[in-house]
Residue, then its C-alpha position, 0 to 999 in steps of 0.5 A: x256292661x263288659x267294662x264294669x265285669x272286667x272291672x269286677x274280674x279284676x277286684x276279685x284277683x286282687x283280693x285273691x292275690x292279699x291272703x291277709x285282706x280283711x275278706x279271707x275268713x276262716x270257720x271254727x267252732x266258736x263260729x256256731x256252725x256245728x251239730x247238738x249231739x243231744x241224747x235221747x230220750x231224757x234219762x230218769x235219774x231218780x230211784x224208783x223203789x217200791x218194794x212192799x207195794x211189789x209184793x203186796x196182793x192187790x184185791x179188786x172188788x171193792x164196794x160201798x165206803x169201806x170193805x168189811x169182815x168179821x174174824x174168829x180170834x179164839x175158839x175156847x173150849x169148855x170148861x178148863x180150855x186146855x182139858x177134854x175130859x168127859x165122864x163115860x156116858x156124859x156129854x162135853x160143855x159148849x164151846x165158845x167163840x171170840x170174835x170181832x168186826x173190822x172194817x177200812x175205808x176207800x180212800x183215793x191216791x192221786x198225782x197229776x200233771x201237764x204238758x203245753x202245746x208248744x212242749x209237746x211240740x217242741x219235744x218230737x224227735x226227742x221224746x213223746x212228751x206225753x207218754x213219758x209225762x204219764x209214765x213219770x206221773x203213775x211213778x211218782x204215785x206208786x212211790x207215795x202209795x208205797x208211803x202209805x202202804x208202809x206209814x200212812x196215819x189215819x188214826x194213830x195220834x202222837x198227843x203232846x210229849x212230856x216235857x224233856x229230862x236234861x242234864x249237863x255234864x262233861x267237859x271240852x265242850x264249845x256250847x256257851x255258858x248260859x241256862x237252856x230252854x229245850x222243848x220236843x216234837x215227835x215225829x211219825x214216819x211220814x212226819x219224819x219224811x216231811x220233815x228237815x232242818x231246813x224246812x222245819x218239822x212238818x205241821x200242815x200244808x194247804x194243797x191248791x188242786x188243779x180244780x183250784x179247790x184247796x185241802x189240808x194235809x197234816x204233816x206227821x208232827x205231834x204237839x210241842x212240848x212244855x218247857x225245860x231248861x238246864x243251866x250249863x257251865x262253859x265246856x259241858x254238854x246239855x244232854x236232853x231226853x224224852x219219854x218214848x212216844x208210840x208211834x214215833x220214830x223220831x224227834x225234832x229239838x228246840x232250844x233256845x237260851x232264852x224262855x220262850x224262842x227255842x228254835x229248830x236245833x236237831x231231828x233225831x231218830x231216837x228219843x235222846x240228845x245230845x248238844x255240845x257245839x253252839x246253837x245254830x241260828x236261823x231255823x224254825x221257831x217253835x211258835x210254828x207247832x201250835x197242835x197235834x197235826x200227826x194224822x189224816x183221819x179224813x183222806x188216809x189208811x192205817x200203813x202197815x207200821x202204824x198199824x202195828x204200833x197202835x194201841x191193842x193191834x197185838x204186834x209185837x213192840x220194842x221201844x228200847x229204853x233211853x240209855x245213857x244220857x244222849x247215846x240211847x240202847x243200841x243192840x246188842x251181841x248174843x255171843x252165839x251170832x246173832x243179836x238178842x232184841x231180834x231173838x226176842x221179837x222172834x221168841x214172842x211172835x211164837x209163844x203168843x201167835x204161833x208164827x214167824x216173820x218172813x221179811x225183816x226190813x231195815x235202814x241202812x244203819x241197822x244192816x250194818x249194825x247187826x252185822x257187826x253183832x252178829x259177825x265178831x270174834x266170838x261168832x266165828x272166824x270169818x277169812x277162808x282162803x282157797x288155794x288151785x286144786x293142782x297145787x300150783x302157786x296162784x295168787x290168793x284173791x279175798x274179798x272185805x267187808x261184807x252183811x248179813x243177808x238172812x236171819x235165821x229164826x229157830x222159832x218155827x213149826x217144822x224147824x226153823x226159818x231163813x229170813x231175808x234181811x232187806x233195806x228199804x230207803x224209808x225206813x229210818x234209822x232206828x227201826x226194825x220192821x219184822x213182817x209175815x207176808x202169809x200166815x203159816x199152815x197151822x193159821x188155814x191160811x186158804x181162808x185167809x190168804x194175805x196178811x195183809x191186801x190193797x182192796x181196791x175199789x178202782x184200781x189205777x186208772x188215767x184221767x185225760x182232762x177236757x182241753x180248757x187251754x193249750x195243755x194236756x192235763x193228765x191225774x192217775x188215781x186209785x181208789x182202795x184202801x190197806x186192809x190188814x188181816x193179822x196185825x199180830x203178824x207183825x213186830x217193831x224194833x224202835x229207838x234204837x242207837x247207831x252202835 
């Protein structure tokens, strides 16, 4: 036993005493042998915006299939309605009264998800897999509910556009010589956010539920068009237009140089076209669109824009005209800083209800548009520079660019109103929504509160499923619908051209 250690004992100097044997090893970290810094819990990185569903009352209460109310339009007077006079001694005529019956149905709003066993799991010390997946879940519900409260479409159908007006002109242009077929496609505001040139315009799409049981779901997308077609010369470019849909707030093109296989070629926010590069290939075909697929009268409400747009609703509705071939009607300048189609929504709203928006919602495109109405040489200089109280010399400090934040509506009892100009990233470009969140006084607006409300018949409530495999299976739903008191209190400015 002593031999074979002090054997060992003497292997163990040798290899002590190589520094560039095989045996001496050095750690890095290509070795692996190092901490995961990992963060968390897992950050959100999507926008989660929900403003009109912030605002909008919510009513409990809810019974039956559908909540119910009359209302008094008008209170006419005898005789001429804008006389009183009675003879001494005699007695006036009878009032009468316009009124009317209403009513929205329940409907149910819902999202699911799940999380497995080993997820949950393997997710502690990280994040709770679980309350996270019910947070996410209930947000990702209230950014559809807030679709539906700003476009849902139960009853507003598009129908079929007519068939589009061409033309080509121009020159300089690089689409080819050839004669050109171009069908269209309206879209609502759900359809115009289900849709895109990669995915085609929306027509309909099945839904598998987690109970395995299937429904359909329309879109948002009209019936396709009849054909047109245009011949065109080397340089020029094919202009195309449509009669404005009510109701649309965007178009899907198909067009093709034979008859009969036009495909997907443009989505736009107006009613116009216009094409001077070659055709892209590869999109979808317009065999696709075979019907009206624009609402879902079977599980929606009526959102506040479709409301508005619908025929007889009493909201105020401008669809700009068509314009120059392609280019469309932008707005326009007042000279006095402001734009003329937003003073006319406003002076209309007052002459025939007596009222005011409170909120103007807007895309992107038209904040920056109407501030470049509104501010301009004509409207007043714009650059004020401040100099230290004491006199001493500082550097100056300016600061560009700038937008209107408030319009101020002159059309007001008791003097005017500042309104609020607002983005809201599902808006389109094109359209201004103008919207009073509560009646004014003269209205008695204790009887009726809200403009509009979200009647609940079951507000949000969490379903944690029975355990039928190694998942927690989680829905939240509600049950309510958009109940719409005064759709006259609401106006639209639509088909309007970036410019």
């Amino acid at each position: 036993m002593s031999s074979i250690t002090q054997e060992s004992l003497e292997m163990l100097k040798s290899a002590l005493a190589t520094p560039d044997d095989a045996l001496a090893k050095s750690i890095s970290t290509a070795s692996g042998l190092i901490a995961y810094d990992l963060q968390a819990p897992a950050k959100n990185l999507y926008p989660f915006v929900t403003p009109i569903r912030n605002v909008m009352p919510r009513v409990g209460g809810g019974t039956g299939t559908a909540t119910n109310w009359r209302q008094v339009n008008a209170i006419i007077g005898s005789g001429f309605d804008a006389m009183g006079w009675v003879p001494e001694g005699q007695r006036s005529g009878q009032m009468s009264y316009s009124t009317s019956s209403k009513s929205a149905t329940f409907v149910t709003i819902g999202e699911e998800d799940a999380a497995t066993f080993e997820a949950i799991s393997a997710g502690r010390e990280f994040e709770d897999i679980q309350a996270r997946m019910t947070f996410r879940l209930l947000q990702k519900m209230m950014l559809k509910e807030e679709m539906a409260i700003l476009a849902g479409n139960a009853s507003l159908q598009l129908g079929t556009p007519s068939i589009p007006t061409l033309s080509a002109s121009g020159s300089g242009a690089s689409l080819p010589a050839a004669t050109y077929f171009v069908k269209v496609v309206g879209l609502t505001l759900e359809g115009y956010q289900n849709s895109s040139m990669t995915g085609g315009a929306a027509t309909t799409k099945t839904i598998t539920g987690v109970d395995g049981k299937t429904f359909m779901l329309n879109g948002g997308s009209s019936n396709i068009s009849g054909e047109a077609s245009q011949a065109l010369t080397l340089g020029q470019t094919l202009f195309c237009s449509v009669t404005p849909i009510q109701g649309a707030v965007a178009y899907a093109w198909y067009i093709s140089a034979s008859t009969g296989t036009e495909t997907l070629q443009a989505i736009t926010t107006l009613n116009s076209l216009a094409v001077s590069a070659p055709l892209s290939t590869g999109n979808q075909p317009q065999s696709t669109i075979t019907a009206d697929n624009s609402a879902n009268p079977n599980y929606a409400y009526n959102g506040l824009l479709t409301t508005a747009l619908m025929p007889g609703s009493n909201a105020y509705v401008n669809i700009l005209p068509t314009g120059a071939p392609g280019t469309g009607t932008s707005l326009t300048a007042s000279g006095r800083g402001s734009v003329v189609e937003i003073d006319d929504m406003f002076q209309a709203m007052w002459n025939n209800f007596e009222l005011s928006p409170t909120v103007l919602y807007v895309n992107s495109q038209e904040l920056k548009n109407i501030t470049t109405k509104v501010l301009s040489n004509a409207s007043g200089p714009l650059l004020r520079y401040d100099m230290p109280a004491d006199g001493s010399d500082g550097e100056y400090q300016l600061t560009a660019s700038g937008t209107v934040q408030f319009y101020y509506n002159p059309f007001a009892i008791y003097g005017g109103l500042r309104i609020p100009i607002k983005i809201h990233p599902r808006i389109p470009p094109g359209t201004i929504i103008g919207w009073a969140e509560n009646l004014p006084i003269q209205y008695q607006s204790n009887e009726v509160p809200n403009v509009a409300e979200i009647k609940t018949r079951q507000d949000y409530y969490q379903i944690d499923w029975p355990i039928v495999t190694r998942q927690r299976q989680v829905g939240v739903y509600a049950e309510e619908v958009l109940a719409v008191y005064a759709p006259f209190a609401m106006g639209i400015i639509t088909n309007i051209a970036n410019g």
